[in-house]
C-alpha positions as CSV (number, residue, x, y, z in Angstrom):
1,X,10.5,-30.7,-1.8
2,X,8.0,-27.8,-1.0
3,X,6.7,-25.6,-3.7
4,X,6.6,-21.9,-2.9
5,X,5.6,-19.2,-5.3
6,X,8.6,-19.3,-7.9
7,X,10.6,-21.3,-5.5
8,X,10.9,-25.0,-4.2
9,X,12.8,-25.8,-0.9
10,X,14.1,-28.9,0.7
11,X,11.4,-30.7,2.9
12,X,12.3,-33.5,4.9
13,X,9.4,-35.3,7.2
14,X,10.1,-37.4,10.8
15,X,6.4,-40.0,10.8
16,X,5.7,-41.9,14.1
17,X,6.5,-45.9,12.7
18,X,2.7,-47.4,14.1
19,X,0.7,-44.8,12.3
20,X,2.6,-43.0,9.9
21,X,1.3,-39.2,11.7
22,X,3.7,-36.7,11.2
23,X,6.4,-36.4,13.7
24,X,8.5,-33.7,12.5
25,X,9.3,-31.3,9.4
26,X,12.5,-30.0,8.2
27,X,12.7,-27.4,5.5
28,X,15.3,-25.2,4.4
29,X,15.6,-22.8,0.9
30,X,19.3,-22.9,0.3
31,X,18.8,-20.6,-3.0
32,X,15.8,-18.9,-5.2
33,X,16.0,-21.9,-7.7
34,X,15.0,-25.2,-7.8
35,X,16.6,-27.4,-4.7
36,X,15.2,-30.7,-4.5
37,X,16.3,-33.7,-2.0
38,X,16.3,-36.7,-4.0
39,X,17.6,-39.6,-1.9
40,X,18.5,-40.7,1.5
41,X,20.0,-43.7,3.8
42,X,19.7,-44.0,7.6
43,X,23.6,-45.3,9.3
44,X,24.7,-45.4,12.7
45,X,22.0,-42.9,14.3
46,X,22.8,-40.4,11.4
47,X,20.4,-39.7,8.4
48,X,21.9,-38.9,4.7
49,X,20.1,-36.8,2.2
50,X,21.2,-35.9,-0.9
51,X,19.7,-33.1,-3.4
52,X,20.5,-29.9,-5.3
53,X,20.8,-26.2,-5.0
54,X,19.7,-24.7,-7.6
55,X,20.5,-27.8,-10.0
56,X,23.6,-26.4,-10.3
57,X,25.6,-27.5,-6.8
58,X,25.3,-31.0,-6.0
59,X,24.6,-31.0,-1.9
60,X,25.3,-34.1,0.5
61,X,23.6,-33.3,4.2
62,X,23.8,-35.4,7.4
63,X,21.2,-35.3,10.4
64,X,20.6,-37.1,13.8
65,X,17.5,-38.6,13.8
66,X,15.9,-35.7,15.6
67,X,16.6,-33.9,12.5
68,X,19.2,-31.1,13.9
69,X,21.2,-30.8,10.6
70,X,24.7,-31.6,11.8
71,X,27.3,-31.2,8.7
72,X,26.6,-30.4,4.8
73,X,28.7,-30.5,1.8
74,X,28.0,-28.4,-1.4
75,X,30.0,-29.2,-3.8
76,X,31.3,-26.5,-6.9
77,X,28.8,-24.3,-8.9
78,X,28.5,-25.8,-12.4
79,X,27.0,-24.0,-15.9
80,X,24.3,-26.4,-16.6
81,X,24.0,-28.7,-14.0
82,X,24.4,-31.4,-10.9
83,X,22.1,-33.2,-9.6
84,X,22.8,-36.3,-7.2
85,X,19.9,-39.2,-7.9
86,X,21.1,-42.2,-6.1
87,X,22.6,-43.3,-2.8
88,X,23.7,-46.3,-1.0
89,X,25.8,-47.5,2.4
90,X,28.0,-50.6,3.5
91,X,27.4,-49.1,6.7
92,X,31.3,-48.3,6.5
93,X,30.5,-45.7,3.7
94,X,28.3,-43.9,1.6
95,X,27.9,-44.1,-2.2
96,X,26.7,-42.0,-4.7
97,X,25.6,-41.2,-8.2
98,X,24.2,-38.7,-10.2
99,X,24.8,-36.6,-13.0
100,X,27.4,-33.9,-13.3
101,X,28.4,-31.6,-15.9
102,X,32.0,-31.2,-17.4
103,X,33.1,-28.4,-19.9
104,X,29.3,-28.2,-20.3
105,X,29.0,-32.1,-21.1
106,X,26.8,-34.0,-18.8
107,X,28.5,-37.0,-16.9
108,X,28.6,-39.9,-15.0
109,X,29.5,-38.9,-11.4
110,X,29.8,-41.5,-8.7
111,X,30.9,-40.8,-5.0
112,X,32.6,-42.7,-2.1
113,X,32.3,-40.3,1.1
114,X,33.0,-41.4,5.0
115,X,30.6,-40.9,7.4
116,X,31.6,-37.4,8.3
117,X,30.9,-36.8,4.6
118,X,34.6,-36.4,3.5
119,X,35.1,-37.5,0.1
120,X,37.3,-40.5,-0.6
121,X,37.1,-41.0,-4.3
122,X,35.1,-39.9,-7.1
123,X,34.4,-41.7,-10.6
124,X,34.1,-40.3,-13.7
125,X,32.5,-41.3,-17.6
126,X,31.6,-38.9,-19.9
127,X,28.9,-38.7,-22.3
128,X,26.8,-40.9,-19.3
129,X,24.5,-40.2,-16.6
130,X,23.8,-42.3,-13.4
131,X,20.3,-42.4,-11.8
132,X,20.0,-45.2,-9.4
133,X,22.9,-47.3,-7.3
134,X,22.8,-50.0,-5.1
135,X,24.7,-52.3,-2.8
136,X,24.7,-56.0,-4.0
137,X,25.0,-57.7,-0.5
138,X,26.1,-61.0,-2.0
139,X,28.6,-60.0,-3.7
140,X,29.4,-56.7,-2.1
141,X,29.7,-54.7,-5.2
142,X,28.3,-51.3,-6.2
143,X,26.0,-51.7,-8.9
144,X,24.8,-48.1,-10.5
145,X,22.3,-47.7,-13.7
146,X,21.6,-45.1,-15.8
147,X,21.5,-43.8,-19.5
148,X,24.6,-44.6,-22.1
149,X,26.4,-42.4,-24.6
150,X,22.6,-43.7,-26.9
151,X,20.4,-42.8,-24.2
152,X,20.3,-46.2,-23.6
153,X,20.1,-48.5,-20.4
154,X,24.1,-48.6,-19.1
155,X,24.6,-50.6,-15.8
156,X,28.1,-50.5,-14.3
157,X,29.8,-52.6,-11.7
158,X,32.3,-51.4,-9.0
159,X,34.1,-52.4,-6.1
160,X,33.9,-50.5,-2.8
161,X,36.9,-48.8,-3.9
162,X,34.9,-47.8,-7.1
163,X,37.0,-49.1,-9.6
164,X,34.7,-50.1,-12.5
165,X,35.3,-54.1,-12.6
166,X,32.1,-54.6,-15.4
167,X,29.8,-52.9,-17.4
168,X,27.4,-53.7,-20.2
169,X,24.3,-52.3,-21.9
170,X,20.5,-53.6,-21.8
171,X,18.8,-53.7,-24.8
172,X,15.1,-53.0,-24.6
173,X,12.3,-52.5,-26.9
174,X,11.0,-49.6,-24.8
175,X,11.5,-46.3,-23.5
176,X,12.8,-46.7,-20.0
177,X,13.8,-44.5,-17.4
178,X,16.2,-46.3,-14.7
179,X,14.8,-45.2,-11.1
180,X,16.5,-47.6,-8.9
181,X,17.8,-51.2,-8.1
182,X,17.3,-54.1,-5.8
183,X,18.7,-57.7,-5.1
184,X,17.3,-60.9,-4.2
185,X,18.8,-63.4,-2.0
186,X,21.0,-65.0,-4.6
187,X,22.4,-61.7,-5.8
188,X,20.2,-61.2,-9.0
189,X,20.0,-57.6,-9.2
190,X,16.0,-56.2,-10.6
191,X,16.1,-52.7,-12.6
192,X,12.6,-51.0,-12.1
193,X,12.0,-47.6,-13.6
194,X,9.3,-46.3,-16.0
195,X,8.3,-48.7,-18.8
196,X,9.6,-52.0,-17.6
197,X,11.1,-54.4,-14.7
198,X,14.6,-56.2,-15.7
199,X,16.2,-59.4,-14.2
């Protein structure tokens, strides 16, 4: 994002793949708070973002890869707060988590849109926030990490449907902040975030 006196706006930037220059710049101040663009995937000639207005509305936009904004999606105002922080693609779909606020409880909120950005199916777990997802090609499962009702590290499994198949907490000696995922060949999936690396 861009900071502007009392004010930050979304800032996406377009760089030239051989030399990294600066192609293009697309910036936009959807409200006087805090909007912040916090993820994105690239399908089919179409670029994703996700972010928030205000950190209260959680906002899903879609691009060509000229960056002409061609759809968004803002989704309801809430009391404290909703903020998207993770998103994947099948290439069929996208997926995405975040946290969201319920009767002023913060919650785990994980998407399945189209790629017209309608919304499919939405999971729900209180008392838990999501900050990273991924797409375990080997298996072809959802994988999504975040913090458990002990502020702990939660990782929970879905199908593509988003029904939760497995979940289980990581015990660690340290204070760690989940801030994404990835998988090897065999399907191992590696937790990085502030603090420490997990296998």
């Amino acid at each position: 994002y861009d900071s502007i006196p009392g004010d930050e706006e979304w800032r996406i930037e377009m760089r030239d793949k051989a030399t990294g220059k600066l192609v293009r710049i697309w910036t936009y101040n959807p409200t006087k708070y805090d909007d912040r663009l916090t993820g994105c995937v690239v399908v089919n000639n179409r670029l994703y973002a996700i972010g928030t207005a205000g950190l209260r509305r959680w906002a899903i936009l879609m691009f060509d890869l000229n960056l002409t904004l061609l759809k968004s999606d803002y989704g309801e105002p809430r009391d404290i707060i909703a903020l998207p922080r993770g998103i994947t693609t099948d290439g069929k779909y996208i997926y995405i988590t975040g946290i969201d606020e319920r009767d002023r409880n913060y919650e785990l909120r994980v998407e399945k849109r189209d790629l017209n950005l309608t919304l499919v199916k939405v999971y729900m777990k209180g008392k838990t926030i999501g900050l990273a997802i991924g797409l375990n090609k080997i298996t072809g499962n959802i994988w999504v990490v975040g913090e458990g009702e002990n502020r702990g590290i939660s990782l929970w499994i879905f199908d593509r449907d988003l029904n939760n198949i497995a979940s289980t907490n990581i015990s660690v000696r340290a204070t760690v902040i989940p801030l994404g995922i990835v998988f090897d060949e065999l399907g191992n999936g590696y937790l990085y975030g502030f603090g420490v690396i997990i296998k």
